[in-house]
C-alpha positions as CSV (number, residue, x, y, z in Angstrom):
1,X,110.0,96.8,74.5
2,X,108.2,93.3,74.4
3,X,104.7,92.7,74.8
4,X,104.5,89.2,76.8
5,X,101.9,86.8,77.0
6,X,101.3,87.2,80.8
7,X,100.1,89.0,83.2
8,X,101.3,89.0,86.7
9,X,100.8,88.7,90.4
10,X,103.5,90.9,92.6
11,X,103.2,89.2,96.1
12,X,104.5,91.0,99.4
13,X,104.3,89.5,102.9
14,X,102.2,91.1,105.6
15,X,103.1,91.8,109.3
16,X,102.3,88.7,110.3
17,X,104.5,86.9,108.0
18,X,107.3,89.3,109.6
19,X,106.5,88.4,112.6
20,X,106.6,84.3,111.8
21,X,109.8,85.3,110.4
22,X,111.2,87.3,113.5
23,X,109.4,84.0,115.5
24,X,112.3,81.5,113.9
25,X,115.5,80.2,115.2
26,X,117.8,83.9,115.2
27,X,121.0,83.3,114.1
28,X,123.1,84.7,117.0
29,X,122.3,86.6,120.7
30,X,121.3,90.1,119.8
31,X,120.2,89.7,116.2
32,X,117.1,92.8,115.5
33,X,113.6,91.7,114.5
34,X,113.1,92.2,110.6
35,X,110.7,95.3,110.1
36,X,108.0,94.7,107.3
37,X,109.9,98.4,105.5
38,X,112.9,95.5,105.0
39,X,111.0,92.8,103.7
40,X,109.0,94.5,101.3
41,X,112.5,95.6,99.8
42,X,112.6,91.9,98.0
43,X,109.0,91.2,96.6
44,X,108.3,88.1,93.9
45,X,106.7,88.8,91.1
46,X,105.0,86.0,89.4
47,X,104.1,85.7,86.0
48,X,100.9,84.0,85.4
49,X,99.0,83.3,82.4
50,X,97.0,86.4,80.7
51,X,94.4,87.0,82.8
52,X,91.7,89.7,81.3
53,X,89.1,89.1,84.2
54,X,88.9,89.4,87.9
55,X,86.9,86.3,88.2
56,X,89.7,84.4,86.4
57,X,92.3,86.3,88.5
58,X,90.4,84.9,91.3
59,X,90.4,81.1,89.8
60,X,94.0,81.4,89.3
61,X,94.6,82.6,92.5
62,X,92.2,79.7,93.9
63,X,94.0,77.0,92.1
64,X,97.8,78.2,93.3
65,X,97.9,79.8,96.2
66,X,99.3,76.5,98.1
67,X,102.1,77.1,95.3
68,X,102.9,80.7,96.0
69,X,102.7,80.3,99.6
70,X,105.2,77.3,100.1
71,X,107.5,79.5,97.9
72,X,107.5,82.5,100.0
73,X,107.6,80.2,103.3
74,X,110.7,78.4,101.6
75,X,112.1,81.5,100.7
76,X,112.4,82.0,104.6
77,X,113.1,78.9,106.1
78,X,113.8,75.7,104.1
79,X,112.9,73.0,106.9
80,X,109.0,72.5,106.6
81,X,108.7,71.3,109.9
82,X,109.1,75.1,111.1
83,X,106.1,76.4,108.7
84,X,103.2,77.6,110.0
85,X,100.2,75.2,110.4
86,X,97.4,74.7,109.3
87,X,98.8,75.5,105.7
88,X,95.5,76.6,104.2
89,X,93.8,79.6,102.2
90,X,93.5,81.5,105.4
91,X,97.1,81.1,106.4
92,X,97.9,82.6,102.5
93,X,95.4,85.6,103.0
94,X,97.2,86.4,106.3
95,X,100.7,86.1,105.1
96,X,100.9,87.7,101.7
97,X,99.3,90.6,99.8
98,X,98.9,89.9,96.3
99,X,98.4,92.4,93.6
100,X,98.0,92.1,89.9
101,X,99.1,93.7,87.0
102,X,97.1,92.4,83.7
103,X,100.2,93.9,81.4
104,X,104.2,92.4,81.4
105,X,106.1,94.0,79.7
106,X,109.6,93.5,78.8
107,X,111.8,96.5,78.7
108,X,115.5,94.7,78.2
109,X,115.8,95.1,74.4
110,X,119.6,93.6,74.7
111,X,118.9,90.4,76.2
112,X,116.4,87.6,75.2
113,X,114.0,85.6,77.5
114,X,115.4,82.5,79.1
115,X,113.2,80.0,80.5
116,X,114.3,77.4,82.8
117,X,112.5,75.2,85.3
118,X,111.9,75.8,89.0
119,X,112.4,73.6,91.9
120,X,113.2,73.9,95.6
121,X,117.2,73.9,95.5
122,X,117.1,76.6,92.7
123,X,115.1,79.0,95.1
124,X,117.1,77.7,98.1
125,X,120.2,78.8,96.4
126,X,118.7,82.3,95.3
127,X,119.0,83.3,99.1
C-alpha cells in the first residue's frame, strides 16, 4: 500500500441531474428513464490536493466547482448548448453531492502511478 499526497472528493449526481439527463434527446422510441440507483453505479472520484481542513475543503471546492461540474455535464452530453443554464454554484449544489475523503491510498502494489493530462476528447472517449 502507498500513502499519496492527496486527498479526495468522490462526486455523485443528485435526482435532479437524473432527471436533466432523462430530459435529453433519447436515443430511440421507448428508451426507460435512468434511475439515480444506475447512475450512482459510475461515480468520479477526484483527487485534490491534501486537504487537512474543512475550511480549505471548502476553498477548494469554491475555486473548482465550475471544473467538476462541466466534467460531469460532459460526461453526459458533449454539446454545451444542451447544458443546463445558468451554469453557477447553485446549479453545482443541485446536481452533484460531493463527499471527501482526507486519506488516498493506493492499494495496487503491482502497478506504478501514471500521470497523464486531461482534456475534453480524453473524457469524451472514456464513455
Amino acid at each position: 500500500m502507498k500513502l499519496l499526497n492527496r486527498s479526495a472528493l468522490s462526486v455523485k449526481p443528485t435526482q435532479a441531474f437524473v432527471d436533466w439527463i432523462n430530459s435529453l434527446e433519447s436515443e430511440g422510441e421507448g428508451s426507460e428513464d435512468l434511475a439515480l440507483e444506475d447512475v450512482n453505479q459510475e461515480s468520479t472520484v477526484y483527487l485534490i490536493p491534501e486537504m487537512d481542513t474543512r475550511e480549505a475543503l471548502d476553498g477548494f471546492v469554491s475555486e473548482r466547482w465550475l471544473d467538476v461540474l462541466e466534467s460531469e455535464l460532459r460526461a453526459w452530453e458533449e454539446d454545451t448548448r444542451h447544458w443546463p443554464e445558468p451554469m453557477d454554484k447553485a446549479l453545482f449544489e443541485r446536481f452533484l453531492t460531493v463527499e471527501h475523503s482526507y486519506l488516498a491510498v493506493d492499494l495496487d502494489d503491482e502497478a506504478p502511478l501514471e500521470v497523464c493530462e486531461v482534456d475534453d476528447e480524453l473524457l469524451a472517449d472514456l464513455d
